[in-house]
N, C-alpha and C positions, 0 to 999 in steps of 0.2 A: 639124934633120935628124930625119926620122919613121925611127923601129927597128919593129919588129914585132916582138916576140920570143914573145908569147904566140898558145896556138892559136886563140883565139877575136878575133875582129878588133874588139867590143866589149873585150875586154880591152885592148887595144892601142891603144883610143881614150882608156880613161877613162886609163892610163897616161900618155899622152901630154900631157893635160890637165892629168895631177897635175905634171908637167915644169915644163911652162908657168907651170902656177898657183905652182910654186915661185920658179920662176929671177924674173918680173917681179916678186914679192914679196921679192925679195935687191935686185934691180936698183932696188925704188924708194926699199927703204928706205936702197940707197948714196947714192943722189939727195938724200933729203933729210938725212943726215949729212954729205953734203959741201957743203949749202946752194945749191946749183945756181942754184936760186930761189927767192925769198922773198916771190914774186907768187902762189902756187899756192895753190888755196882748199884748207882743210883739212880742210871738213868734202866736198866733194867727191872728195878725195884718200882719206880713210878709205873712203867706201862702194865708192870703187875698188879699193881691199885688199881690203877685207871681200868684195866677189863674187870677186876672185880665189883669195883661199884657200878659199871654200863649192863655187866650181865645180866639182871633183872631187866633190866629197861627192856636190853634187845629182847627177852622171851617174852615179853611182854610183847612187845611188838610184833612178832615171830606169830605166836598166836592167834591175833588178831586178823590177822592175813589169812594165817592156815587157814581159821576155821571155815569163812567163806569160801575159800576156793577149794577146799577138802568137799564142799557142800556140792559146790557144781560139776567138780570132776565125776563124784559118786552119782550124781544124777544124768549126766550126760552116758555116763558107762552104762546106764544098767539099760540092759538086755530084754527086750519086749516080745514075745512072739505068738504070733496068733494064726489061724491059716483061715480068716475070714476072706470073703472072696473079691473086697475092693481093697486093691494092694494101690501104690503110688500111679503117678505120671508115665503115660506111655503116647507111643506114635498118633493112636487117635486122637490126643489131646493138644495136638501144636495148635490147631486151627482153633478160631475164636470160640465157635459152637461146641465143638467139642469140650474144649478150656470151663466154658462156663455149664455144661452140662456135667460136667465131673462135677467142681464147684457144689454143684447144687445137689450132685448124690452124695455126695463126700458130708456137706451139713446137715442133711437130714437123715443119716443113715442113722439106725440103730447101733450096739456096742457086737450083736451078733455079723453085723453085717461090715462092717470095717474095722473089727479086734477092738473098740475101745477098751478105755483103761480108764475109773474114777480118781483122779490125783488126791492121794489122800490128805488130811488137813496137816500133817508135820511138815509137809512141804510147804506150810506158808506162816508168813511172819504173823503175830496178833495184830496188828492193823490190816493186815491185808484178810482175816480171819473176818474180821469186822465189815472189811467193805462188800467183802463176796457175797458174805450171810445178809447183809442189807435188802440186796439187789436177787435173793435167792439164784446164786449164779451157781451153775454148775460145772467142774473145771475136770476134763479128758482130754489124755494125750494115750498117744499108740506108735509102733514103728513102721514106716509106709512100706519099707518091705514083706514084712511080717516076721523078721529075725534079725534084729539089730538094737542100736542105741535108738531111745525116743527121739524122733523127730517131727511127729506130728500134734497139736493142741488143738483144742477144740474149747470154746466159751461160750456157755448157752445164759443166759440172762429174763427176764421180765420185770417190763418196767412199765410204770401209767405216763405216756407222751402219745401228745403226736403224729401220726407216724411220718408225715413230713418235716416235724422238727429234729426226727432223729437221722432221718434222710439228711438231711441238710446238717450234721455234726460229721455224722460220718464222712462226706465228701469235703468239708472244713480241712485247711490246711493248718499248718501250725501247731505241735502238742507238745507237750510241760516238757519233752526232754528232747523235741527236737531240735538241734542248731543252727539249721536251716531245711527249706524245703518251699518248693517255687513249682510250678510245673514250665515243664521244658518245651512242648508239644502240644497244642489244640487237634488232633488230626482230624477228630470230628466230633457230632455230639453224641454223649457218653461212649468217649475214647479219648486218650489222652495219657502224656507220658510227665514222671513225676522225679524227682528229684528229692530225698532226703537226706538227713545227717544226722544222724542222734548219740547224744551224751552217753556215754557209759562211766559205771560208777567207778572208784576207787583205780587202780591204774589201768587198766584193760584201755585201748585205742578205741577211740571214737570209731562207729559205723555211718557207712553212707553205702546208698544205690540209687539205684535208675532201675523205675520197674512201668511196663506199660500199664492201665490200668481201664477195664472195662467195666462200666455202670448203667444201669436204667431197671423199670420197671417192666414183670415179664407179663403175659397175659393173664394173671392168677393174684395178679397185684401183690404180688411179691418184688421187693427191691431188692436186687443183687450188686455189688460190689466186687470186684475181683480183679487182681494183679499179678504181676508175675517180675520177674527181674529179665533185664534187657542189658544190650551192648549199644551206648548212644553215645558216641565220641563229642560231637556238636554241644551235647548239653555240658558233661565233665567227661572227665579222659580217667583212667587209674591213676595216671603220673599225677593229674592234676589234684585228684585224692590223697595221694603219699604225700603229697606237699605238705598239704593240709594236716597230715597227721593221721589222716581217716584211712582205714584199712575196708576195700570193697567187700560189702557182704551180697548177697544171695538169695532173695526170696523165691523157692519153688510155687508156693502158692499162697495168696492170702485174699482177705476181704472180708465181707457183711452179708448177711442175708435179715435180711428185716421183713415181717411180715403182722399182721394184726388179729389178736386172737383176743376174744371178748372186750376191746376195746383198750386196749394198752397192745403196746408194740413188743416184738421177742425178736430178740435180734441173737441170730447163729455166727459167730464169729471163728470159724475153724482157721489155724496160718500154718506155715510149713517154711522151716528155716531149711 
């Protein structure tokens, strides 16, 4: 007889299993106390215990895996399309000016004007529920083609600092899940090439890049930050990332835009994997 008693219906499967895996683990070992048979191979007979009582385990296990990675596959797939009329990276944008003029249209545009999309709150954990709503953050992501998987986010915030304290975090090295990170290259001031590593959770391979990185104050006293991923043998090599275990990732675009509105700082954090 299948019960359901719990709300989630994997719950109610491994439970059901664990049943199972009990009652035939009673039943066999009556079987062979009451010597039923004395024809039954034994060593075939153990490894039929043995997956009985481990099967619970494993869907237990089994699950707790799926569910995560069921979460990001579904999220990675889904399909965005908009026909707003700033689409991705093009030719014009290799050069510096151009690089950080996009940048700077790309975070201040409207949801009319580059397809945004409000990420709605079941995408995110109740702590992270908590810290968003703290800091009244507002969280939008879109696809830079206009028909594809999400690949672009955008993080709008306001906060009371600063705004050279918050300047000065942003260009801080060092963050809770990076492994390493050093810069590789002074090439000039605000310009400069960066080196990361960061943790990834549960078994997925650690990431690392090499991204050149442009910073300063524009005439409008607005602070801009902005990076991109680069090929710098001198700093690390790939081999010398596979070493390490680090699989190279790819930043198309990232950075800060910080600026001062009634005396607290708002900082536009748009990035592009």
């Amino acid at each position: 007889m299948r019960f359901s008693p719990f709300i989630e219906d994997e719950d109610d499967v491994i439970a059901i299993t664990a049943q199972l895996s009990l009652y035939f683990s009673l039943f066999a070992s009556l079987l062979v106390k009451l010597e039923v048979s004395k024809s039954y191979d034994p060593f075939l007979f153990g490894c039929v215990m043995i997956s009985l009582n481990i099967a619970a385990v494993c869907l237990t296990l089994l699950y707790f895996f799926a569910r995560p990675i069921a979460k990001i596959f579904k999220l990675l797939s889904k399909k965005h399309k908009h026909d707003a009329p700033i689409k991705g990276l093009g030719p014009d944008e290799e050069s510096r000016e151009g690089f950080e003029a996009f940048f700077s249209r790309l975070a201040l545009s409207e949801k009319e004007e580059a397809g945004w999309e409000t990420v709605k709150e079941q995408h995110f954990s109740e702590t992270m529920k908590e810290v968003l709503g703290r800091v009244g953050a507002v969280c939008e992501w879109r696809c830079a083609t206009g028909d594809g998987p999400i690949d672009t986010c955008r993080v709008r915030i306001c906060i009371e600092a600063e705004l050279s304290e918050v300047i000065a975090l942003t260009l801080k090295l060092g963050g809770v899940d990076n492994i390493e990170q050093y810069i590789g290259e002074k090439i000039s001031e605000g310009h400069d090439k960066v080196y990361t590593a960061i943790k990834l959770p549960l078994f997925f391979a650690n990431r690392d890049f090499i991204v050149e990185r442009f910073y300063g104050i524009c005439s409008d006293g607005t602070f801009c930050t902005v990076n991109r991923s680069i090929i710098d043998n001198h700093i690390k090599t790939s081999k010398d990332s596979k070493r390490l275990n680090r699989v190279r990732a790819e930043v198309k675009i990232g950075g800060y835009m910080l600026r001062e509105i009634g005396g607290a700082s708002r900082g536009d954090s748009p990035f592009q994997h």
